[in-house]
Each structure stands twice: as C-alpha cells, then as structure tokens.
N, C-alpha and C positions, 0 to 999 in steps of 0.2 A: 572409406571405411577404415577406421582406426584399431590397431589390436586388441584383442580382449584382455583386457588385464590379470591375473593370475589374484589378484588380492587389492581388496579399499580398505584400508583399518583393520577391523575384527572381521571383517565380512570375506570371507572366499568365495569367488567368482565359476559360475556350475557351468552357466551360458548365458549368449546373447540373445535377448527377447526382440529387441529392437530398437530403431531410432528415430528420433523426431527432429523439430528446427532449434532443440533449444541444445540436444546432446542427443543420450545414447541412454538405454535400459537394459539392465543386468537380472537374474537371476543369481540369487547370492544366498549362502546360509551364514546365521550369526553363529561365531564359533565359540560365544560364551553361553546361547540359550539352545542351542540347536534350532532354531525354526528358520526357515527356509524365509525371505525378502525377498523385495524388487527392489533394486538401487538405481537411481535418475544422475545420470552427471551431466555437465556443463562443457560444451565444446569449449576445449584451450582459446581457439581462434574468436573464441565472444566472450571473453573474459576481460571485456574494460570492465572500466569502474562501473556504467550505468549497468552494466550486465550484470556485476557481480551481486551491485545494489538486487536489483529486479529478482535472483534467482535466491536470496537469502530474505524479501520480504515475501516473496511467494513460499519458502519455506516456513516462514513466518505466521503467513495466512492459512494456509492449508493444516499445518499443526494444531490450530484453535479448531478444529472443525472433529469432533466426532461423532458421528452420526450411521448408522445402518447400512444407509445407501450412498457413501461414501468412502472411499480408500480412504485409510489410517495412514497417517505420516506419524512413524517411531524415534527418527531423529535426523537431522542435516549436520556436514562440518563439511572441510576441506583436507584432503591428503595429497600429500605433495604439488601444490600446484590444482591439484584437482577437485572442484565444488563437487560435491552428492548430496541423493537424500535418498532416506531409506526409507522404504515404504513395506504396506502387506501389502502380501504377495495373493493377490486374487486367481485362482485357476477358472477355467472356464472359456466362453466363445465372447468377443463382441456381438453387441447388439448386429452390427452392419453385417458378418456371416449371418446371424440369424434370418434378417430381412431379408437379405439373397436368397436363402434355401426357400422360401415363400411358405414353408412349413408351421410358422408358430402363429396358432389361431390367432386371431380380432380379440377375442379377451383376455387371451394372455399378455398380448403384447401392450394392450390398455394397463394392464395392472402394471406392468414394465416399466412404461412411460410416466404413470403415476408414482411409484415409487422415484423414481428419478425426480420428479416435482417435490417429494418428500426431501430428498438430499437437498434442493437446492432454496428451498422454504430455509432450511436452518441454516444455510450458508449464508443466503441474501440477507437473512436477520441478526446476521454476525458481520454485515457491511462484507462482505466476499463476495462477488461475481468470480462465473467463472469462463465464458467469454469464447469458448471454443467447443461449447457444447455437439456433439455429433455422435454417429452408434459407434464408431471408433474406440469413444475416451467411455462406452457405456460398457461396461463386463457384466454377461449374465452367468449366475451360477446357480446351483441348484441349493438350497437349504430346505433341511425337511420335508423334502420330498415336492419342496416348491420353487418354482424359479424366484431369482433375486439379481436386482440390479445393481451396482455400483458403477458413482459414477469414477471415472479415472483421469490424473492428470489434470489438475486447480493448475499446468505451467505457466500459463498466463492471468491466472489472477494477481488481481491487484487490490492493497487497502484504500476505504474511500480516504479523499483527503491526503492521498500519498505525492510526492514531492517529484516521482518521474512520471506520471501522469501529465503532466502540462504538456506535452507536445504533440500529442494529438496524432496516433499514430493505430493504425487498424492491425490486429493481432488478432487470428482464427482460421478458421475455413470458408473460404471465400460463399459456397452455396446456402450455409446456413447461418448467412450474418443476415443480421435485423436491417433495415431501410434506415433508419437515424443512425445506427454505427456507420456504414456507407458514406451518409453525406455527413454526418459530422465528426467521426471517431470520439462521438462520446456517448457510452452505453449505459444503460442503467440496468437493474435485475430484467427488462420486462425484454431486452434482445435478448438473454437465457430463454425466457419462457416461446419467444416466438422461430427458436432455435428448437424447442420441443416442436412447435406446431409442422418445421420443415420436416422434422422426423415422423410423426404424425402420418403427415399426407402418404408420405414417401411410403410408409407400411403399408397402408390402406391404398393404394393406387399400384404401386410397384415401379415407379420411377419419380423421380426429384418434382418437385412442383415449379422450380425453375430452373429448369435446364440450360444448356446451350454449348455452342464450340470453342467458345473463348470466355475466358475472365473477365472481359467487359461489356458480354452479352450477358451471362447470368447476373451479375453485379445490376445491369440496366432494367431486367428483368424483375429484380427484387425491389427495386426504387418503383416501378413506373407499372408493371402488370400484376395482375392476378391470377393464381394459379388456374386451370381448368378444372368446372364442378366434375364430383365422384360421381362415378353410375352407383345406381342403388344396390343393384345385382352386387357389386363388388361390398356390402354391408352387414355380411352375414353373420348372425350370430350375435349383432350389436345394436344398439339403439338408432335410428336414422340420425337422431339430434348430434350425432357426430359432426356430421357436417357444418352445423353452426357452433360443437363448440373450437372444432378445427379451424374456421374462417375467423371467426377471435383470435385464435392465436397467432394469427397471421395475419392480422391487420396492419397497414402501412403505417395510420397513427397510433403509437404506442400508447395513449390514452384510450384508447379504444377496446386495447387486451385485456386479457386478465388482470385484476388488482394486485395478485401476489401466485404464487407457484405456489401455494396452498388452495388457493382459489382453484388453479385448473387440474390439479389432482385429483379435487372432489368431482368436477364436470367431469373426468374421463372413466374415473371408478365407477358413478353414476352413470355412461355410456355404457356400461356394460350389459344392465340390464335392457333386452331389446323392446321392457314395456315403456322405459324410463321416457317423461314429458317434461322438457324444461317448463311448460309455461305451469304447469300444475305443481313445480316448486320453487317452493319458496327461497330455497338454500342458491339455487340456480340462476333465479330469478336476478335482474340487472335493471335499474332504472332506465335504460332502453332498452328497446325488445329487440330494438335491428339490429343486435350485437349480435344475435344469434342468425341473423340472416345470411345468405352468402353473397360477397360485394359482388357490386358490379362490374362487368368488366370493363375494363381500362380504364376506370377510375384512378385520379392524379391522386398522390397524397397531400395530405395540408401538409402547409408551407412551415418551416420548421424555423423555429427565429434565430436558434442556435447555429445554426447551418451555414456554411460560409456563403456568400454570394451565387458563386459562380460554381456551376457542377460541369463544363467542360469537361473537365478530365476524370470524367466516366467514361466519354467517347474516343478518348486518343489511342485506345488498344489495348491489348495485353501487358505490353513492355512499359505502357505509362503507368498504369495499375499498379503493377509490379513494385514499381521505385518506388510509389506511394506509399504502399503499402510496408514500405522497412524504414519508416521518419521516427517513427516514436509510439508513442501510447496516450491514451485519453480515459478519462473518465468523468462520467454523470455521477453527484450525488445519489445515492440510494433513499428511494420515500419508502417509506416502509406503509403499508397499508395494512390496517385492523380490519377483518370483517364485523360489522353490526351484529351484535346478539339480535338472538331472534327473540321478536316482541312478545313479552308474556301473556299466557291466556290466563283473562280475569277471572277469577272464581265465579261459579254461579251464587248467586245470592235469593234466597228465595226469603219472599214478604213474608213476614209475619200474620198469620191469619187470626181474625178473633174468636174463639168460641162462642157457637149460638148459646142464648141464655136459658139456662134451666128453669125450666116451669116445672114447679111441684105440685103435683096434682090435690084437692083438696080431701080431708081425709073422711071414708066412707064408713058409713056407720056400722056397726059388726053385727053379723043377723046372729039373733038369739039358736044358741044350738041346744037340739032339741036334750031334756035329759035322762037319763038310765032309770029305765025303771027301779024301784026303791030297794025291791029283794033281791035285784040279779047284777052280779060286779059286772065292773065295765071291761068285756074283752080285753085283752093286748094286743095292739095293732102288729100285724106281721114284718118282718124283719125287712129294712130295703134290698132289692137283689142289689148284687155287687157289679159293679161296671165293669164290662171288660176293659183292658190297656189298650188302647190305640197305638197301631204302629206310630213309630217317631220317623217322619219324612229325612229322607239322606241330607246330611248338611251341607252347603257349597265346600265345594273343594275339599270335602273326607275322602276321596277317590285316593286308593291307593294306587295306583300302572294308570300309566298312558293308556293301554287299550280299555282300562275301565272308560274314565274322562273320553273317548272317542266315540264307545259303544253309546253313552248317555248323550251324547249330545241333540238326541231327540229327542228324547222323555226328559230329559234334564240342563238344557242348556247354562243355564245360570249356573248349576252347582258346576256344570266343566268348566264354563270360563273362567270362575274363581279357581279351578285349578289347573287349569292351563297359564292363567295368569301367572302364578306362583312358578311351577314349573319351568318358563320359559325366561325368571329372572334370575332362577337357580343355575339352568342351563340354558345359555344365549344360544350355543351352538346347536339347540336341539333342534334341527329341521324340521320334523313332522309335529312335533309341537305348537311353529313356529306360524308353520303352514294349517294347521288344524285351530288354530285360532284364530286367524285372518280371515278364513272360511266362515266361524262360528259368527264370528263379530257381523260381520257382510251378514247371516242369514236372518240373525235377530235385528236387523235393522239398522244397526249402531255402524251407521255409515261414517261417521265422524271419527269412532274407534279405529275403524278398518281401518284410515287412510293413514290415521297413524301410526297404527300398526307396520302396516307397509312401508312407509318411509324408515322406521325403528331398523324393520329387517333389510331394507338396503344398505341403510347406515351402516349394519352391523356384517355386510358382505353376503348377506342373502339375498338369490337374483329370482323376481317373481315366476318369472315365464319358466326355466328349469325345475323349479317345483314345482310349480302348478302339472307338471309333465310327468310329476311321479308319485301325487296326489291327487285322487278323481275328485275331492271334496271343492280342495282350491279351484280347481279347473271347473267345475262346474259353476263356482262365484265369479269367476273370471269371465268367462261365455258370458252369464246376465248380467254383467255389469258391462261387457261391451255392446252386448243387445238393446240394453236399457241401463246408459250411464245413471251414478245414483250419488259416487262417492266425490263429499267436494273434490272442489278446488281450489289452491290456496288464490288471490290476486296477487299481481303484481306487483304494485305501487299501490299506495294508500291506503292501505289495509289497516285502520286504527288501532287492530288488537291483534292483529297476527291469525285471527282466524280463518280456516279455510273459506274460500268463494262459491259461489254456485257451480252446479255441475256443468260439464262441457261435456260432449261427445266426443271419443279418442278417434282421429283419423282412420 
C-alpha cells in the first residue's frame, strides 16, 4: 500500500476508498468547483508504454460514455509522474453487499440488473465493452426515493479496432467471464450480457452458479457445465419465465444469448411481472423457443473456430491460469443488433355495401272529402299539443371524476371507456384508471383491447398481479380469464401481420 497523497492537481485528497490491479481510488474535492470526486490512478510500477497506452484510451472510452447508469468521467491527465482520472463521485453500497444481506426483494433487484443492461446498451453501441462486469464495479443508490444503479469502473475497456488488443490476453474476474473469453480472449458485448446472467443466478439462488476451489475449477466449470436449475420456492414475487430468461443469458454459445443488453433488459423488467408469459409475447418471443428452455445438463459447448486448438491449459492449475492470464488483451468486433419493428396491424377495411333499391309506391287516388255544409263555417282544427324535450342521453366520455366513469361503467360502459381512454393518455401513471380499463375492456368482450391494453401497462412499468390486489374489478377479470382463457395470444413465428394468436390456457 502506497501513501495517500495530500494533493493531484486541483483536487485535494479526503481519503482512500480503495484499490484495484490497475492502481488506487481517492476520494477528492475539486478546489475550483467545490464538489466532492473520485480519482483513479495508475500504479508507478505498470507504467510502461503499453500501460500507459491502455490507461489513457480507457480514459478515452469511458469519457464518450454519458449515460444514467453509468459513472461520468470529468477529466484524466498526468501529475508528476502520476496518470489519474477523475470521475463522480457515487455514494452508496455495491450491488455484491447488497446480494450478501439477502434483503433486497426479486423485483428490485430485476429493475437493478435491468438498468445496468440500460448502461451498457449505450456503451456497446458506442463500440465500448466493458469486460469486468460484477456487483463490485455496480453502485446502488437511492434517487427519488428509488434505487439506482451505476455501473463503475470501464478499467478495462477497450475501443474496438484498438492496436493493444492483438495479443489476446484475459482481463476480469475470473467467475463471471463468458466461455469464448476463456478459450479465446476475444469478447464481444454478448460476454457483458452473460456476466449480467452470473449475477442474475447468484441473486436469485444465493451462491455463484459456478463455483469452486481453484481458478481452474470454476474457469473449467464455465466452459464445460451448467449451472444447477432454481427451486421455484426460491421465485417469489417474480415471474417463473425467469428461469429461461436467466439460462439465455448464460448460454455457452454466445449466438444463443440475448441479441443486445437492450434485448435482455426488457425480458427481466417483463420478469417482474409474476403474470408475465414469454410465449404470449411477442416482444419476447425468439425464432427458437428453446432459448427460453433450461440446457441440459452437461451439455459441451459448440466448437468455437476462433478458439485456439488446444484448451490444455485450463487443466494445468491455478498458477498456469494465472500467467495466462497477465499476456495481454483481446478483442471481438462488436455486431451490433437492431431489434425488428413490430409488424403493423392492418386497418380494418370494411366493403362497401350497395343500397337496396327504392321502390316508389304508385300514387293513390285521394278519396273525395266530404264538404261543409253551405251555411256553417268550417271549424278550426285544434292547435297540435307540444312535445315534450326528451332527455339527451350522456355523451361518451362527458364524465367529469374518475369515480363518475367507475360508478357508470354498468349502465354506461362505452361512455366510460371513451373516457377512461382519454384519461389514461392524459395520465399514463394513473393506476386505477389504468386498472379500471383493462377490467372494462375484458367485461365488454373487447379481448383483443384487453391484451393490449396489458401489454401498454407493462410497458409502461405497471405490474398486473399487484393491481389486480388493490382492484376487486381487475381481479375479478383476472379469475375468469384464468378460469376461462379468452384473451389472445400473440404467435411466435410467422405471424403475417403481427396479430395476436388464439387463446392458450395459462399454466
């Protein structure tokens, strides 16, 4: 351990937060803005050239990056000999205390991990990997009264197409590297994503999904088995389909995983809800189904063409590992993957009908009406009585208050869903709105509405099963639609217009 320096440049030195392989982290205030940093330096003793390279395009990389759920890099230089870079200063716990305490439910920790997939969408799309992904480098903190993640520490990132990339050298933590970083040291975005899935398991089980005593046991572990399936007991609170979107992520061939850390942010925010059915969406859905299945065990991975020959020295122990593991760096081109818009629904079109043809009746002869006597005028017919005004029926959607629109929705369902409608695009966040429409839609038949409906409000971070718990309406649609499914379902594959499928029965 090296002394704490009293001063880097502008920045005065509070305390030591800690240290990593690459240096040391400061707690620092800027003494021209007053705001408090973290400051990254570079051990003296790895200050060659390739180092110095490496630790100024990683500042390079990390810089380009501003994003939510990522720490801000404010600036890098060198003082006296000594590389830094300055970063915000995130207070808070790592992810990995949190996981320990075994305290922070299944859906918070889903939204956690999800966000984290948010940071690393806009990194990978900016050619960034970041290669050491773990709850370590994740900080959670509270914003608005919500938890928030960032991730921390890009140290080892590299740009693609970079020039110390060529010598093929493994950089991370050993437990939660991907299977083709392993045998090949060359990663692409999709070892971040299957580095989310080790974390993943690890929340939802409470130990590593590949464990072991030695670095060349879990290392052999990660090429060659598969984790053990989750008891269901241990699923509380979340959707089962966890589990297949978890074994995606963790799949040994990386064509197999998710397309992009956009892709499985949506599958795990969508876990949240415990109604949520991959095969009944479409956003979820995968041109194989057995993506969502959980592999088999001991299943070998395909054979990797990139991969050197010979994987020996996996086997040679710890200390072989080791050396291996301090050669250099690698990198895979980044493919970047578009998700398909979703197929539009064609307008209805309805035929033209002909009017039947008017037949005019032929005209009748007019009977002679009798006449007035000659001396006596002809009365004045009495005056017509006057019509009463017929009430005028409530118009869709005149409802002024939600509890009008609630109370009507027997006697008047049409006028409330035109203004439930209205209402719930004024205010997305309105729950019982939200919930009292999806209800309505379900009771008047409009099965095709509901489901869109429902899909709308998960998109929109409303989870059905929690409402329907604080809504007897919903909850009563929900019972007959599991008693007697009703509302499509989208298909999988070949669906020529995107419209939902016929109904299935939910497990």
């Amino acid at each position: 351990m090296t002394n704490t320096p009293r001063r880097i440049g502008k920045f005065e030195i509070l305390e030591r937060l800690g240290e990593g392989a690459m240096g040391e982290v400061f707690l620092a205030r800027d003494s021209l803005l007053g705001r408090e940093v973290a400051i990254k330096t570079i051990r003296a003793s790895l200050t060659s050239p390739d180092a110095r390279d490496r630790f100024f395009r990683e500042a390079q990389a990390a810089g380009r990056l501003n994003h939510p759920n990522l720490v801000t890099i404010h600036e890098f230089g060198e003082e006296q000999g000594t590389l830094f870079m300055v970063m915000e200063y995130v207070p808070g716990d790592d992810l990995g205390k949190l996981l320990a305490s075994r305290e922070l439910p299944h859906r918070e920790m889903l939204e956690l991990l999800a966000q984290v997939c948010d940071g690393l969408a806009f990194a990978h799309l900016r050619g960034v990997l970041h290669r050491d992904i773990k709850p370590t480098n994740i900080r959670v903190t509270r914003v608005s009264g919500r938890l928030a993640a960032k991730i921390l520490d890009f140290g080892i990132a590299r740009l693609a197409g970079s020039d110390l990339t060529a010598t093929g050298a493994l950089l991370g933590t050993f437990g939660y590297m991907a299977p083709e970083y392993i045998q090949s040291g060359k990663p692409d975005a999709r070892a971040d994503l299957f580095a989310v899935g080790v974390i993943l398991y690890e929340a939802l089980a409470g130990f590593p999904p590949f464990g072991g005593e030695s670095t060349a046991t879990v290392l052999h572990r990660i090429v060659n088995e598969d984790p053990a399936p989750l008891d269901l007991a241990q699923l509380t609170g979340i959707s089962p389909a966890i589990q297949g979107v978890m074994a995606r992520a963790l799949a040994k061939d990386p064509a197999a995983r998710f397309p992009s850390a956009e892709a499985l942010a949506e599958a795990l925010r969508a876990s949240r809800d415990p109604w949520w059915d991959p095969a009944s969406d479409k956003a979820a859905t995968v041109s194989n189904s057995r993506l969502f299945e959980m592999p088999e065990r001991g299943r070998k991975p395909a054979p990797n063409a990139d991969a050197p020959p010979s994987r020996a020295w996996l086997y040679l122990g710890t200390a072989a590992v080791m050396a291996a593991l301090t050669a250099g760096g690698g990198w895979l081109w980044l493919r970047r993957h578009r998700r398909p818009a979703p197929a539009a629904i064609p307008p209805v079109v309805q035929q033209p009908v002909a009017p039947p043809p008017v037949v005019q009746a032929p005209p009748q002869a007019e009977e002679p009406r009798p006449e007035p006597p000659v001396n006596e005028p002809a009365k004045p017919a009495p005056p017509p009585a006057k019509a009463e005004p017929r009430p005028e029926p409530a118009r869709a959607g005149s409802y002024a208050t939600l509890d009008q629109a609630a109370r009507a929705l027997d006697t008047d369902p049409k006028g409330s869903l035109a203004f439930l409608d209205k209402l719930v695009k004024q205010e997305p966040d309105n729950e019982r709105a939200i919930a009292l429409r999806i209800a309505a839609l379900y009771e008047t038949a409009d099965y095709r509405g509901c489901a869109i409906a429902i899909r709308e409000s998960r998109l929109a971070g409303h989870l059905l099963w929690p409402m329907a718990l604080k809504y007897p309406r919903l909850r009563k649609a929900l019972e007959q639609e599991r008693a007697d499914p009703r509302l499509p379902r989208r298909k999988a594959v070949n669906s020529p217009t995107g419209l939902p499928g016929p109904a299935t029965p939910r497990p």
